[in-house]
C-alpha positions in Angstrom: 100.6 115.4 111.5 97.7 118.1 110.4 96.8 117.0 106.9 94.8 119.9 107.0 97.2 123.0 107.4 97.5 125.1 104.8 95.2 122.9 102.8 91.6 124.3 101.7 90.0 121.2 102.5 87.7 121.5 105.5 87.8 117.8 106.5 90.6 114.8 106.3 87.7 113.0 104.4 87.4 115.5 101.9 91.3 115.9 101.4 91.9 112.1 100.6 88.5 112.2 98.3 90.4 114.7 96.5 93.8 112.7 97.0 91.9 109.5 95.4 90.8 111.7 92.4 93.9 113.4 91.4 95.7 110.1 92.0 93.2 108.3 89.9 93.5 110.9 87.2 96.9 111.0 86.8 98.2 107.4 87.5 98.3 104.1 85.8 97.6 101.5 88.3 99.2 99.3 89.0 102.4 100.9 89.2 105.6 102.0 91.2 104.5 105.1 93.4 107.0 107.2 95.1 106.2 108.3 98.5 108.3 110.8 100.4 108.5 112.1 104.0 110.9 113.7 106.0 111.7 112.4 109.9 114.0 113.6 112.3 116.6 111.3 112.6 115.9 108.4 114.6 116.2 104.6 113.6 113.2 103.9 115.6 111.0 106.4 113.2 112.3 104.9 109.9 111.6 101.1 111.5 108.0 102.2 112.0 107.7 104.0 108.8 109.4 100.7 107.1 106.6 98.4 109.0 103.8 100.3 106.8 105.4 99.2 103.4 105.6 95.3 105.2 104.9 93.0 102.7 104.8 95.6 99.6 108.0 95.1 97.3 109.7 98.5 97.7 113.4 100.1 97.0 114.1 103.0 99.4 116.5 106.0 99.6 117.3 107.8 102.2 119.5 111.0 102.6 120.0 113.2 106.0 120.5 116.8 106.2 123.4 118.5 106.7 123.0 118.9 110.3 121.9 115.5 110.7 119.2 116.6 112.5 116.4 115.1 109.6 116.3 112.7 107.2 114.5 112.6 103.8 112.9 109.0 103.2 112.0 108.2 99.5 110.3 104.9 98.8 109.5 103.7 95.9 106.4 101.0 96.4 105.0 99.0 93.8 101.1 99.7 94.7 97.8 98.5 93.2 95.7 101.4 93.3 94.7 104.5 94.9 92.9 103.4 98.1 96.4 101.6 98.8 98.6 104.7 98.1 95.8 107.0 100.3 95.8 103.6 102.9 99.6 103.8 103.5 99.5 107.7 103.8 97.3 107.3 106.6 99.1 104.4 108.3 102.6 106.7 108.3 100.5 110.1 109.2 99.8 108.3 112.8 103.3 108.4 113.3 104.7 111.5 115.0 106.9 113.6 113.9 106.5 112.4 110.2 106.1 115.1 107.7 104.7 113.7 104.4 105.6 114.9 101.0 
């Protein structure tokens, strides 16, 4: 996944600095943080996406489109602070396919 595209950041490193500061300014951490990506439909996607969140209490819901083709994943993960919310972003953009929200 390009983190980049459409994005006027030159660098992944400058895009997440940014990331850490907007998240900073506008969260309360701790706190629950809702993180959303879409996936084509495939239990094996959503098991690698769920291995990211292990051991962070979570709820999740998840909806596919009318097609069936893709499925929107919303979890909502209790997190401690930016650099885990920016840490778990990372983790999921390695896997393929994932579009994050």
């Amino acid at each position: 996944m390009d983190i980049l595209q459409g994005n006027e950041h030159a660098s992944p490193e400058e895009f997440y600095k940014s990331l850490k500061e907007k998240l900073e300014n506008n969260h309360d951490f701790p706190e629950d943080y809702l993180f959303k990506f879409i996936i084509p439909t495939d239990q094996a996607k959503l098991t690698e996406i769920y291995r990211v969140f292990d051991g962070i209490k979570f709820t999740l819901g998840n909806r596919e489109s009318k097609n069936g083709k893709y499925t929107a994943c919303n979890i909502n993960a209790f997190v401690l602070d930016a650099d885990q919310v920016i840490n778990i972003y990372q983790q999921v953009a390695k896997i393929e396919e994932v579009i994050l929200l």
